[in-house]
PyMOL commands that place a pseudoatom at each C-alpha (Angstrom):
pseudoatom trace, name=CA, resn=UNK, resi=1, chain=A, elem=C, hetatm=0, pos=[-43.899, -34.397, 116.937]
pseudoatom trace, name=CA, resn=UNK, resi=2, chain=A, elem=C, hetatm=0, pos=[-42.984, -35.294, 120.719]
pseudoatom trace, name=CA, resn=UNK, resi=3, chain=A, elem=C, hetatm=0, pos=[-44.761, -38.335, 122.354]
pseudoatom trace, name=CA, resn=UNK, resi=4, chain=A, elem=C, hetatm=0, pos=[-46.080, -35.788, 124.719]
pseudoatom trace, name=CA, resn=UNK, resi=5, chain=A, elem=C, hetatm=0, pos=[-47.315, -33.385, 122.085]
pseudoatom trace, name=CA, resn=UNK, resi=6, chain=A, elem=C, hetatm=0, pos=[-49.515, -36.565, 120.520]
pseudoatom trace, name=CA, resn=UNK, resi=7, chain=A, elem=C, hetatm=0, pos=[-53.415, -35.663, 120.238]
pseudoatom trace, name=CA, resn=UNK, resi=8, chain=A, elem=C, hetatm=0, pos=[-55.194, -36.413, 123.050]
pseudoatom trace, name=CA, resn=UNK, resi=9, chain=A, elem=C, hetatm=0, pos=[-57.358, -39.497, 120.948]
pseudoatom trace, name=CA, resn=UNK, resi=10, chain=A, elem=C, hetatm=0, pos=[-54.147, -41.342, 120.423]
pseudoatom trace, name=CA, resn=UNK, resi=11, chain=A, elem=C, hetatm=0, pos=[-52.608, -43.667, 123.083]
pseudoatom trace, name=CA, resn=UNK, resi=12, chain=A, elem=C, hetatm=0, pos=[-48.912, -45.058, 123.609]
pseudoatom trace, name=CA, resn=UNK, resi=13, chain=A, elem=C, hetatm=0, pos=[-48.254, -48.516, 125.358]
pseudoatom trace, name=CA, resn=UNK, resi=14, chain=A, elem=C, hetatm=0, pos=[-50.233, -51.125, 127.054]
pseudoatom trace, name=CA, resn=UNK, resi=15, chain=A, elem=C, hetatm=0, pos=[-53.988, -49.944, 127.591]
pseudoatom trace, name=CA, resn=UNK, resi=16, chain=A, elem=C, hetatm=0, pos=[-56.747, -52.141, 130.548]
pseudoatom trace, name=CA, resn=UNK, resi=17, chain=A, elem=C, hetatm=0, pos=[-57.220, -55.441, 128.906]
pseudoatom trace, name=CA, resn=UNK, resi=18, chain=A, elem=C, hetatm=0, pos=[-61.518, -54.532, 128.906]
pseudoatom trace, name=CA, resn=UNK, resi=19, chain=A, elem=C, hetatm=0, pos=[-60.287, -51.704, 126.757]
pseudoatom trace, name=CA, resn=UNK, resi=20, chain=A, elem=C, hetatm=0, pos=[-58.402, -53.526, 124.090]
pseudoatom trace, name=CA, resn=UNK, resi=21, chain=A, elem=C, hetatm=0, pos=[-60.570, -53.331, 121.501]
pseudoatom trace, name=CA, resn=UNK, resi=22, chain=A, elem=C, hetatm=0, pos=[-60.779, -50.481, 118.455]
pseudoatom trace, name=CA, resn=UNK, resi=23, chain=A, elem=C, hetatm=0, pos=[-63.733, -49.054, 116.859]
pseudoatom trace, name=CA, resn=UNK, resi=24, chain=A, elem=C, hetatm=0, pos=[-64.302, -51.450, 114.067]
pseudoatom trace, name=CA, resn=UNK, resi=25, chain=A, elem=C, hetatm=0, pos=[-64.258, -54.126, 116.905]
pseudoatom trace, name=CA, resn=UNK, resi=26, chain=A, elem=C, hetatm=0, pos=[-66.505, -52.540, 118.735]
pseudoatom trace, name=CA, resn=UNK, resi=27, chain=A, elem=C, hetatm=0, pos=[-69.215, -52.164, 116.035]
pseudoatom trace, name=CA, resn=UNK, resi=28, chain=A, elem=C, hetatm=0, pos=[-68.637, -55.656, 114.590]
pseudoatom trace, name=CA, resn=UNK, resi=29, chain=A, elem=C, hetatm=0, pos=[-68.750, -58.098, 117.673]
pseudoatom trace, name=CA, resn=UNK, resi=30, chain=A, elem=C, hetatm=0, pos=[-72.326, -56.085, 119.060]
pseudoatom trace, name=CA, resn=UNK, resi=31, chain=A, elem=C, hetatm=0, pos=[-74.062, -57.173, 115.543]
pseudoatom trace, name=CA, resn=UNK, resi=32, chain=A, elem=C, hetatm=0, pos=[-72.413, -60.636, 115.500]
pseudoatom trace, name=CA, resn=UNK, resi=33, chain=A, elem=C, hetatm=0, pos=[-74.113, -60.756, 119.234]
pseudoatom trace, name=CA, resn=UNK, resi=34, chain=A, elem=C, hetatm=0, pos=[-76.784, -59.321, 117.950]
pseudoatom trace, name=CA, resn=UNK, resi=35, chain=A, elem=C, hetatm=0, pos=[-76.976, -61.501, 115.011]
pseudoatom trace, name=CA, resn=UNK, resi=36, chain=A, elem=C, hetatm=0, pos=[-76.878, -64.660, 117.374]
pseudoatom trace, name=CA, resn=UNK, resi=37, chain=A, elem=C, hetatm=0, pos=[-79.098, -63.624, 120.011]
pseudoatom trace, name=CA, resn=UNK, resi=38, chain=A, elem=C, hetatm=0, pos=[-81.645, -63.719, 116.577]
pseudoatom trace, name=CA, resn=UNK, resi=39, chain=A, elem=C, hetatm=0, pos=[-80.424, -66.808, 115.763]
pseudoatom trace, name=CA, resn=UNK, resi=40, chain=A, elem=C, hetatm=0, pos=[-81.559, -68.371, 119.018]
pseudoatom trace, name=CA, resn=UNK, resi=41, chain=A, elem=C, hetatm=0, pos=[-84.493, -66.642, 119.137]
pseudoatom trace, name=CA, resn=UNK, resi=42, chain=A, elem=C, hetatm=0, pos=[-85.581, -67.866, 115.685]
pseudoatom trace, name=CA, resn=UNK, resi=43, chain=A, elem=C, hetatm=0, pos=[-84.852, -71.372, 116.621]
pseudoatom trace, name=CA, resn=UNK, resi=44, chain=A, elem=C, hetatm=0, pos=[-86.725, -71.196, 119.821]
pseudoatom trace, name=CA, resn=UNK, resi=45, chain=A, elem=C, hetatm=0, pos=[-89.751, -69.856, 117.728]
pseudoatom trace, name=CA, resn=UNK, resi=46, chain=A, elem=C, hetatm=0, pos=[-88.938, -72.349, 114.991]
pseudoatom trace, name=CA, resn=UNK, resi=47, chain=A, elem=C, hetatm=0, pos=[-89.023, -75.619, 117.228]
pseudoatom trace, name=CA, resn=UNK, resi=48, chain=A, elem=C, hetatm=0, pos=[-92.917, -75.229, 118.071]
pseudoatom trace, name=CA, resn=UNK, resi=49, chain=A, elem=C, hetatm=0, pos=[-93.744, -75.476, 114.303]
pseudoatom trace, name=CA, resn=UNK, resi=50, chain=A, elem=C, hetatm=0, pos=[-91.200, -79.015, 114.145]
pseudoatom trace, name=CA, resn=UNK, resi=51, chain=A, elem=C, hetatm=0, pos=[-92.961, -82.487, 114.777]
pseudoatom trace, name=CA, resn=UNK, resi=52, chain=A, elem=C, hetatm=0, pos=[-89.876, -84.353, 113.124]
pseudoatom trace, name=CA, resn=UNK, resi=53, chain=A, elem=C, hetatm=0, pos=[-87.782, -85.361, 116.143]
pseudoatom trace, name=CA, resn=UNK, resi=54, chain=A, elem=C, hetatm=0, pos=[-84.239, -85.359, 113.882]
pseudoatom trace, name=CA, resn=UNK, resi=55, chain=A, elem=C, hetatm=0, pos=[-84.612, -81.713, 113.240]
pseudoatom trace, name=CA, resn=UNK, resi=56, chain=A, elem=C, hetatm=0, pos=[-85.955, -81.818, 116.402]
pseudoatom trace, name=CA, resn=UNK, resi=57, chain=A, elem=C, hetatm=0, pos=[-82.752, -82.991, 117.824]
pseudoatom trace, name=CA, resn=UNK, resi=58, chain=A, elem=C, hetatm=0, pos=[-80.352, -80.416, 115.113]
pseudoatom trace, name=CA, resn=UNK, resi=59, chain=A, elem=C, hetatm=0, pos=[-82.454, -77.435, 116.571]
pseudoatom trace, name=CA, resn=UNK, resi=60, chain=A, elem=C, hetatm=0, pos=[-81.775, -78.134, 120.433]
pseudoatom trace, name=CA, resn=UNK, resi=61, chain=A, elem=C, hetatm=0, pos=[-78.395, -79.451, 119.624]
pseudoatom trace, name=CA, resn=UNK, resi=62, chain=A, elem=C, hetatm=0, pos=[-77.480, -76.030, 117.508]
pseudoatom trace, name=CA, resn=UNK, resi=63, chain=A, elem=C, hetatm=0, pos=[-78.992, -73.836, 119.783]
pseudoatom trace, name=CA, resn=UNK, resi=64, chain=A, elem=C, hetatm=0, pos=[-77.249, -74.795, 122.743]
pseudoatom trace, name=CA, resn=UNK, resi=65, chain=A, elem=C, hetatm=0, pos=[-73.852, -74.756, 120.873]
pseudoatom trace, name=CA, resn=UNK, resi=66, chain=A, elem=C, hetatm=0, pos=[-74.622, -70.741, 120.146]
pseudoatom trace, name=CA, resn=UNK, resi=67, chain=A, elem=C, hetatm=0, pos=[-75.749, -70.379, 123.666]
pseudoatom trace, name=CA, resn=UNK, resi=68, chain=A, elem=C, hetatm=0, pos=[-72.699, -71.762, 125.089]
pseudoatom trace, name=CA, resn=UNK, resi=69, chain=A, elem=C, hetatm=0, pos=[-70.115, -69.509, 122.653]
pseudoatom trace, name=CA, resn=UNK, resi=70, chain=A, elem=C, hetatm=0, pos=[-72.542, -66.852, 122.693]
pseudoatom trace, name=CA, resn=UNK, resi=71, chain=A, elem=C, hetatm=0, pos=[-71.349, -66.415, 126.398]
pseudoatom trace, name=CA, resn=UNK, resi=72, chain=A, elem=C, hetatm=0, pos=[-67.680, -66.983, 125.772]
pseudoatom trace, name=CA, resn=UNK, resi=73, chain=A, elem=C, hetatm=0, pos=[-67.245, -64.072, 123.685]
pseudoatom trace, name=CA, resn=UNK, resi=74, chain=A, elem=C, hetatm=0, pos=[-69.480, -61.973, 125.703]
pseudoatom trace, name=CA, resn=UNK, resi=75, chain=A, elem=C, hetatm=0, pos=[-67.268, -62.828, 129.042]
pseudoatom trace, name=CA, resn=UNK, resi=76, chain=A, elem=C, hetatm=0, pos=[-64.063, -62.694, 126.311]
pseudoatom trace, name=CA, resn=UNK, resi=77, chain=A, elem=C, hetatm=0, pos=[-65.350, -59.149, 125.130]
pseudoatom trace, name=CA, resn=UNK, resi=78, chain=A, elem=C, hetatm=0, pos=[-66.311, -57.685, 128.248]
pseudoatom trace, name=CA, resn=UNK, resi=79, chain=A, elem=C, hetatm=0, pos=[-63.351, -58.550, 130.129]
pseudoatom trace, name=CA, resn=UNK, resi=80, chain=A, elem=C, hetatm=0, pos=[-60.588, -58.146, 127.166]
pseudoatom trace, name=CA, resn=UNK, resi=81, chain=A, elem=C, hetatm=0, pos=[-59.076, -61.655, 128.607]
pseudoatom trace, name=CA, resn=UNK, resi=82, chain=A, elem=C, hetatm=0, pos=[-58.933, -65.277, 128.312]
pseudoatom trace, name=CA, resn=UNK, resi=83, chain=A, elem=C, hetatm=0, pos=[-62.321, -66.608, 129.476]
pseudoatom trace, name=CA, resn=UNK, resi=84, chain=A, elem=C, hetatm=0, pos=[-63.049, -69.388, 131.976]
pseudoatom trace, name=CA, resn=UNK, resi=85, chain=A, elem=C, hetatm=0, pos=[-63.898, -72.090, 129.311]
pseudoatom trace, name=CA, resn=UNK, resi=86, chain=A, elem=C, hetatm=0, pos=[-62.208, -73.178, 125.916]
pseudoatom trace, name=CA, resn=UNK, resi=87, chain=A, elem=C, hetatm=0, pos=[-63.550, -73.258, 122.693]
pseudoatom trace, name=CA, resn=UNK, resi=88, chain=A, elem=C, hetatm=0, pos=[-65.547, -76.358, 121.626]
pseudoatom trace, name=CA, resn=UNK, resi=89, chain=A, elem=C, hetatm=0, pos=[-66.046, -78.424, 118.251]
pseudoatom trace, name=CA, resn=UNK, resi=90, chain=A, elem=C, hetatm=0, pos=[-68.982, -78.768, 117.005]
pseudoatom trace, name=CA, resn=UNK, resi=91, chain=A, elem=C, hetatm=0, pos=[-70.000, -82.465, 115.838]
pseudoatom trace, name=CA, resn=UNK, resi=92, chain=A, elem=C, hetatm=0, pos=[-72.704, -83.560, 113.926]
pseudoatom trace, name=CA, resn=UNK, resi=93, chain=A, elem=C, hetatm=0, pos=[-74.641, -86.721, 113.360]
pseudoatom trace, name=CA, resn=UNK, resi=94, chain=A, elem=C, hetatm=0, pos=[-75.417, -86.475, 109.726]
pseudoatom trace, name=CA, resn=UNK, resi=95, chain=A, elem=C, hetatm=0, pos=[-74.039, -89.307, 107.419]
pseudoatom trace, name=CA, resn=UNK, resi=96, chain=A, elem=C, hetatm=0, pos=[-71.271, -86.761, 105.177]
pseudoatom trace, name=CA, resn=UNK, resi=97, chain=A, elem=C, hetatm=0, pos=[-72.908, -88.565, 101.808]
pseudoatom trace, name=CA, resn=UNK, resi=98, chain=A, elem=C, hetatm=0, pos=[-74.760, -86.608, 99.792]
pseudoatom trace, name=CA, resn=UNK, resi=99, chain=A, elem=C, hetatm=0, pos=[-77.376, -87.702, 96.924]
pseudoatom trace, name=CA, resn=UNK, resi=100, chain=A, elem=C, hetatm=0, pos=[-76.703, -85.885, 93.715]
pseudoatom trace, name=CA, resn=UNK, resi=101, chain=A, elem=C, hetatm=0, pos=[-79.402, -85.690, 91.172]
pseudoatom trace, name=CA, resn=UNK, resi=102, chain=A, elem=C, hetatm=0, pos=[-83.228, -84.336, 90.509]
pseudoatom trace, name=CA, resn=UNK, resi=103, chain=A, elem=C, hetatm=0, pos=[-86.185, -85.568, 91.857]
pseudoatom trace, name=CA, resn=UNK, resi=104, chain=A, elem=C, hetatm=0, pos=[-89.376, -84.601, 90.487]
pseudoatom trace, name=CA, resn=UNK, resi=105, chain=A, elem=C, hetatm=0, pos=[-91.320, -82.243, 93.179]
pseudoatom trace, name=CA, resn=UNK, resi=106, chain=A, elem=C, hetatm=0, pos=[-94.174, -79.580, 93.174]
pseudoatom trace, name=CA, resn=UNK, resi=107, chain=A, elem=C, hetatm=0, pos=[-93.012, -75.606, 92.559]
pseudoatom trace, name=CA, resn=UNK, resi=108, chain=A, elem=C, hetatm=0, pos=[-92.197, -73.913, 95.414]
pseudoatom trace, name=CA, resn=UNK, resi=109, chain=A, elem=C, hetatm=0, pos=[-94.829, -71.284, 97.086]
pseudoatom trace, name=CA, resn=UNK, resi=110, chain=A, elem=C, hetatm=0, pos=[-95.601, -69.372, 99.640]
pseudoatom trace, name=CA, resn=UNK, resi=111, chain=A, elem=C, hetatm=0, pos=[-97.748, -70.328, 102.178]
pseudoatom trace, name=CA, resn=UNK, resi=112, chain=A, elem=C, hetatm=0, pos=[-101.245, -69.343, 102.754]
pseudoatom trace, name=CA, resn=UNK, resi=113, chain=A, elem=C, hetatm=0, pos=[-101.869, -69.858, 106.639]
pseudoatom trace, name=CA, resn=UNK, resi=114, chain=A, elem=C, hetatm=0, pos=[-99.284, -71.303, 109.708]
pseudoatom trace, name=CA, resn=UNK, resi=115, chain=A, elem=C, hetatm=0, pos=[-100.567, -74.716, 109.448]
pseudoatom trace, name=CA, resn=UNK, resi=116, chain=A, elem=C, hetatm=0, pos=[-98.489, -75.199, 106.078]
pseudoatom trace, name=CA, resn=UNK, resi=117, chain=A, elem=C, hetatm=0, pos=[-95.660, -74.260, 107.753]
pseudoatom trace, name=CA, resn=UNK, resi=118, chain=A, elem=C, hetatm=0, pos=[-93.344, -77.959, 107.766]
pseudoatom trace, name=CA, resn=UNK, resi=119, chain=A, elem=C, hetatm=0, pos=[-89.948, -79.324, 108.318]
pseudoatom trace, name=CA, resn=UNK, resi=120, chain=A, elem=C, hetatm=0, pos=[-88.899, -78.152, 104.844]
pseudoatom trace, name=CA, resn=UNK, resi=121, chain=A, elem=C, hetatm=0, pos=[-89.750, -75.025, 104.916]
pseudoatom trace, name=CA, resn=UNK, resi=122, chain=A, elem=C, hetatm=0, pos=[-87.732, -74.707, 108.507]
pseudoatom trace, name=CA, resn=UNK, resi=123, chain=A, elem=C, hetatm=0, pos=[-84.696, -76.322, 107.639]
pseudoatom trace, name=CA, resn=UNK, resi=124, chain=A, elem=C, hetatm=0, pos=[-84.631, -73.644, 105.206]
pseudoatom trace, name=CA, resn=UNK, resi=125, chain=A, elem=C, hetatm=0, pos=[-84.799, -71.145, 107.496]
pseudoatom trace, name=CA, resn=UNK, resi=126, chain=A, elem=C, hetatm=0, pos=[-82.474, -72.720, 109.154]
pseudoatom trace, name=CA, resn=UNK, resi=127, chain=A, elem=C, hetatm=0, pos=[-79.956, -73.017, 106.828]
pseudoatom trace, name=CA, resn=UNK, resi=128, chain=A, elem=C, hetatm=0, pos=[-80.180, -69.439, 105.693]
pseudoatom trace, name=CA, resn=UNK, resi=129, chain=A, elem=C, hetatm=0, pos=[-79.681, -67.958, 109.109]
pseudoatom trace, name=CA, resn=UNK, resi=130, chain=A, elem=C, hetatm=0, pos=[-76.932, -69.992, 110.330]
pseudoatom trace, name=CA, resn=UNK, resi=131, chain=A, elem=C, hetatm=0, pos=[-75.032, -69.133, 106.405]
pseudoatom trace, name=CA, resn=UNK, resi=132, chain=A, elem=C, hetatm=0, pos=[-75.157, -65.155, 107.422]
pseudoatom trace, name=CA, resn=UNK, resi=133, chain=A, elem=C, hetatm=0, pos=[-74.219, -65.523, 110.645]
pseudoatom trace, name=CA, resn=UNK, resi=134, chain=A, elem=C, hetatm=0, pos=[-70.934, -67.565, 109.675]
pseudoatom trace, name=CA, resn=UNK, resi=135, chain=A, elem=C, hetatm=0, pos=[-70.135, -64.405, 106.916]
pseudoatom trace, name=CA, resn=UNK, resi=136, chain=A, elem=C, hetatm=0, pos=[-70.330, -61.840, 109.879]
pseudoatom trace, name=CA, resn=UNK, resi=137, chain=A, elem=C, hetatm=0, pos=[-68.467, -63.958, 112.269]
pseudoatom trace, name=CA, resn=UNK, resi=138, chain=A, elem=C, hetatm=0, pos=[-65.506, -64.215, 109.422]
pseudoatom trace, name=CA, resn=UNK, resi=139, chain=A, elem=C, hetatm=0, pos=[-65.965, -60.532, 108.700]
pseudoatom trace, name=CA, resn=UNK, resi=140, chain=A, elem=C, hetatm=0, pos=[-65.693, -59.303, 112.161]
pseudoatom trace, name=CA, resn=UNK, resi=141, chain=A, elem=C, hetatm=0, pos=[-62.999, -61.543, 112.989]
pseudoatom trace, name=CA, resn=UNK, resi=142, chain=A, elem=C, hetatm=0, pos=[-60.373, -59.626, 110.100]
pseudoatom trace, name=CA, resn=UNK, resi=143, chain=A, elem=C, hetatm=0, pos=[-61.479, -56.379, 112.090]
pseudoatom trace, name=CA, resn=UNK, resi=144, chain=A, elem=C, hetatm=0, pos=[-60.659, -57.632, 115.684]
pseudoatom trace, name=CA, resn=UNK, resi=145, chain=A, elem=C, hetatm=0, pos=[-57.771, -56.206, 117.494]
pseudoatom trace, name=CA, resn=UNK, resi=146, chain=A, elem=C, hetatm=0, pos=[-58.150, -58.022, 121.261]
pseudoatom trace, name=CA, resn=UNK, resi=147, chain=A, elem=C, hetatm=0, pos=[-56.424, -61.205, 120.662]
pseudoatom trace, name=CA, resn=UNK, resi=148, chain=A, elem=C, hetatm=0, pos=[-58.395, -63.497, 122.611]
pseudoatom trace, name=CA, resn=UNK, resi=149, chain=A, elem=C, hetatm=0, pos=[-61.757, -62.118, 120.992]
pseudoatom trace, name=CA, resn=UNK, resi=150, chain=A, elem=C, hetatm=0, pos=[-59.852, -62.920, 117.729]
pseudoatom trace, name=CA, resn=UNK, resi=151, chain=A, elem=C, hetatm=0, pos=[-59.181, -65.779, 118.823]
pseudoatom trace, name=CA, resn=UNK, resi=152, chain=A, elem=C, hetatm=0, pos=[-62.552, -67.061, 119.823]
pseudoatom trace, name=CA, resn=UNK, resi=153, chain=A, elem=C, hetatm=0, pos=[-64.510, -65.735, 116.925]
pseudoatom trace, name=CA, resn=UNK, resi=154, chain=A, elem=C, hetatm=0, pos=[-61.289, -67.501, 114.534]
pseudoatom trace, name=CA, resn=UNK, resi=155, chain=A, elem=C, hetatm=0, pos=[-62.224, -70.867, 116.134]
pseudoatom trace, name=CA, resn=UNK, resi=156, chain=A, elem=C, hetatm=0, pos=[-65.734, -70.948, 116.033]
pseudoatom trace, name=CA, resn=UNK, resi=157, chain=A, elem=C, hetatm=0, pos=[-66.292, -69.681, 111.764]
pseudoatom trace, name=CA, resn=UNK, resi=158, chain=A, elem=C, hetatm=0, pos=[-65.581, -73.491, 111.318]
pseudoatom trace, name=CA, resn=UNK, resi=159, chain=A, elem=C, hetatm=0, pos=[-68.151, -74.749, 113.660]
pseudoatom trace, name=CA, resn=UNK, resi=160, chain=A, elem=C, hetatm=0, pos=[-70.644, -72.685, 111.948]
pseudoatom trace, name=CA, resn=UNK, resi=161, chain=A, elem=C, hetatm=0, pos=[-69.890, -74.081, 108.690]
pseudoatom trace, name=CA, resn=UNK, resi=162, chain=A, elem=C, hetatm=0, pos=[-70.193, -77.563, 110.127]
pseudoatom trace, name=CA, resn=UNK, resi=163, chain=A, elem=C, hetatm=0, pos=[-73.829, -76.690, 111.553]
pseudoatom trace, name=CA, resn=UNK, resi=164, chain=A, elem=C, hetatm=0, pos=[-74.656, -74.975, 107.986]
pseudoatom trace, name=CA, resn=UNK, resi=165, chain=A, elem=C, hetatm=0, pos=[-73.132, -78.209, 106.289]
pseudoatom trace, name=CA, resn=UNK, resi=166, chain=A, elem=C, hetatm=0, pos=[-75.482, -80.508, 108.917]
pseudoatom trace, name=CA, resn=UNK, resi=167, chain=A, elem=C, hetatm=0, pos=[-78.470, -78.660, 107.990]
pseudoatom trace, name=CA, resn=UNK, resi=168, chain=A, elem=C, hetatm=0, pos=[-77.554, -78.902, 104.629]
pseudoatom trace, name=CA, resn=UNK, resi=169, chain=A, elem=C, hetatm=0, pos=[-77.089, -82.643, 104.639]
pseudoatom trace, name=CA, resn=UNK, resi=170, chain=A, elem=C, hetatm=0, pos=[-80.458, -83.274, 106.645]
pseudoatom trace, name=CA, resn=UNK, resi=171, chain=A, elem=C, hetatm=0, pos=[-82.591, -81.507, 103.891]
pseudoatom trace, name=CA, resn=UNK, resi=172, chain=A, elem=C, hetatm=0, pos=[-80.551, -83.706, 101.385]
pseudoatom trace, name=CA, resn=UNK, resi=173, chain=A, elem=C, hetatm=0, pos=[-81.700, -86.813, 102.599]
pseudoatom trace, name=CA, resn=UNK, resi=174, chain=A, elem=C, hetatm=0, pos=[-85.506, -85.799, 103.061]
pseudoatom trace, name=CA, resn=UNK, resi=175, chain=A, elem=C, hetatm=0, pos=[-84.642, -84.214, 99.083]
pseudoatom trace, name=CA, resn=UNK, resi=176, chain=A, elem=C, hetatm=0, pos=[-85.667, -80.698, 100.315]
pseudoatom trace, name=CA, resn=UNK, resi=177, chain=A, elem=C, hetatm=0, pos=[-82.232, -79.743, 99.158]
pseudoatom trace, name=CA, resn=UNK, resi=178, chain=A, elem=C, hetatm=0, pos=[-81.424, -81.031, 95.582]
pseudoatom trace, name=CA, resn=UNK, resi=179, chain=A, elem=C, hetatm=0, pos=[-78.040, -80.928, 94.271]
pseudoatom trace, name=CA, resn=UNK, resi=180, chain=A, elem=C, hetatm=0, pos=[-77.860, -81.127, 90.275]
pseudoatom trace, name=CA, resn=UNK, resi=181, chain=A, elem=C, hetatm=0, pos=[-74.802, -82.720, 88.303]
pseudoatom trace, name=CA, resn=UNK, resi=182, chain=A, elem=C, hetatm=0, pos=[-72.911, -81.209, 85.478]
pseudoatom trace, name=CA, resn=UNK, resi=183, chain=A, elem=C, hetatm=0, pos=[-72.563, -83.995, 82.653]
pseudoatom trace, name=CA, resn=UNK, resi=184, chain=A, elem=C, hetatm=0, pos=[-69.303, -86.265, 83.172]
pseudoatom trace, name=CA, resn=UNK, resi=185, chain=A, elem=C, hetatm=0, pos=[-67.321, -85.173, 80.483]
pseudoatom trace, name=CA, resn=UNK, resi=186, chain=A, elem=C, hetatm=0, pos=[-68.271, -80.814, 81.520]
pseudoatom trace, name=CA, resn=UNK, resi=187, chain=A, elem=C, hetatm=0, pos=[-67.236, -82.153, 85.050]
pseudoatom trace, name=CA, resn=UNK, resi=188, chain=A, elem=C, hetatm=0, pos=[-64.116, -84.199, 83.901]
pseudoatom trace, name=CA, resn=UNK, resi=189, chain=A, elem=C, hetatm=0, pos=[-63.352, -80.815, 81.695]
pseudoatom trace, name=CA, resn=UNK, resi=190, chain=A, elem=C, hetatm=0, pos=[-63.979, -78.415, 85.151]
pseudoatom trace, name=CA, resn=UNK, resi=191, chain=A, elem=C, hetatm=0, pos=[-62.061, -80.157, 87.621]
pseudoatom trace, name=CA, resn=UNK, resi=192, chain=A, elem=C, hetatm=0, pos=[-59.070, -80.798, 85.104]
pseudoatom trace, name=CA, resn=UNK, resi=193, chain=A, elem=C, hetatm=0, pos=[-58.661, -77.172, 84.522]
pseudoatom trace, name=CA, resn=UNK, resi=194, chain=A, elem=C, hetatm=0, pos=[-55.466, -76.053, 86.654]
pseudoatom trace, name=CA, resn=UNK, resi=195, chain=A, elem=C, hetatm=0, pos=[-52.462, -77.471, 86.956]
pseudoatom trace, name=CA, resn=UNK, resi=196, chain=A, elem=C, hetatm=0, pos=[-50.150, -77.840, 89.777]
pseudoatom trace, name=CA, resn=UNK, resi=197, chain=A, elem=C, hetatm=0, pos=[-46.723, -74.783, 89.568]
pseudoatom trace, name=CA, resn=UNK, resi=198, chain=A, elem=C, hetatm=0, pos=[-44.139, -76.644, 89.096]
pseudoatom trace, name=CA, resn=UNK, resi=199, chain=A, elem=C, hetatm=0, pos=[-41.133, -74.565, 89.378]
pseudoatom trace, name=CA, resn=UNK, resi=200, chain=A, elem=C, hetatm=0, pos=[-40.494, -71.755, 91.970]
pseudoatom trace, name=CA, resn=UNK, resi=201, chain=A, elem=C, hetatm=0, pos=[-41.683, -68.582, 89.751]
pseudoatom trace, name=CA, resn=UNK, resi=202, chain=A, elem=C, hetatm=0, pos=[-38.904, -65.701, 88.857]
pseudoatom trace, name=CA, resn=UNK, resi=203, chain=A, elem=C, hetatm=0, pos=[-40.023, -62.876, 90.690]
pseudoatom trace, name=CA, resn=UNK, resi=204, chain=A, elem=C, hetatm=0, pos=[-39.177, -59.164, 88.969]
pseudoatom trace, name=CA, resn=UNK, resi=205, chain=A, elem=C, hetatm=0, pos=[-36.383, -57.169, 90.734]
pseudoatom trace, name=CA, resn=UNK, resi=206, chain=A, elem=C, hetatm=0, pos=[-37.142, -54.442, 92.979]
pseudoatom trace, name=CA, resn=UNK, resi=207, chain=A, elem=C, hetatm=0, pos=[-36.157, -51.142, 91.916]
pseudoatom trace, name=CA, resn=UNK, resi=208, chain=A, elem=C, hetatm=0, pos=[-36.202, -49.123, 94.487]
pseudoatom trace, name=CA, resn=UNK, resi=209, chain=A, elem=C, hetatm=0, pos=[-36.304, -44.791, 93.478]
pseudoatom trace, name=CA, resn=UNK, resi=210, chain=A, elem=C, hetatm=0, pos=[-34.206, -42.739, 94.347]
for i in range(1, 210): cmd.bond("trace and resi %d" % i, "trace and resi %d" % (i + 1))
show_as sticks, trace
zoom trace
């Protein structure tokens, strides 16, 4: 088949950088928007419930992080191009120790009116939103096409881990979030259980049919 006899869906060449996405793309990036447009919202509904001013502070700090690359990949998407601003890090203020062990607390329940509703239970909430959005940022990023939207979305999967690990580290210290130990010698036994290649492997011919 001629280039010029190619179906009329195909295209040849360089196509308008605001067109420089494909279909996957397309789908993908609107529900990551999507999905942090929710986040916001959540957190915006979520901070009337906090009295704590530390998760006070990880709320407002988050949500203007997600607001600010929230409109980089919008401007990055609509346009196809590099956007006015760079990426950012994200930094947190939690101490990176955590404290391993059980401590005894009450079984967990629902709750039967708004006024139970606490830090704990928030964090949480927290924690659980900003964990699914991180997935579907790393899972549309292996379906982007546009380079700079790649790009973008590439650089900020690690900043949403670091919010997720904050989080994470904040319900640690108030023990919300527990993290058990196996015994030393099951541990010793786990993390002693590969070994280092130490010679380049020999890789099978390729026999190539003819």
């Amino acid at each position: 088949m001629n280039n010029h006899e190619l179906p009329t869906n195909m295209q040849t060449g360089a196509v308008p950088p605001q067109l420089n996405h494909g279909g996957h793309e397309l789908f993908d990036v609107h529900e990551t928007l999507a999905g942090s447009i929710n986040v916001m919202d959540q957190f915006m509904m979520f901070r009337q419930y906090v009295k704590e001013q530390e998760l006070l502070d990880i709320i407002d700090r988050q949500y203007q992080f997600i607001l600010n690359e929230y409109n980089l990949i919008v401007e990055a998407f609509s346009t196809g191009q590099k956007p006015a601003d760079s990426t950012h890090v994200y930094n947190m203020k939690q101490s990176h120790t955590f404290v391993y062990g059980l401590k005894p607390s009450q079984p967990k329940k629902p709750n039967q009116s708004v006024e139970e509703i606490n830090e704990k239970g928030i964090s949480g909430h927290m924690l659980g939103l900003i964990k699914s959005q991180a997935s579907l940022l790393t899972m549309t990023a292996l379906e982007i096409t546009n380079p700079v939207v790649r790009r973008i979305f590439g650089d900020s999967v690690p900043n949403w881990i670091e919010m997720a690990y904050e989080i994470s580290l904040y319900q640690n210290k108030h023990h919300y979030y527990q993290v058990p130990q196996l015994a030393k010698a099951d541990m010793q036994q786990m993390i002693t259980s590969f070994a280092k290649a130490t010679a380049s492997p020999q890789m099978p011919n390729n026999h190539k049919l003819h």
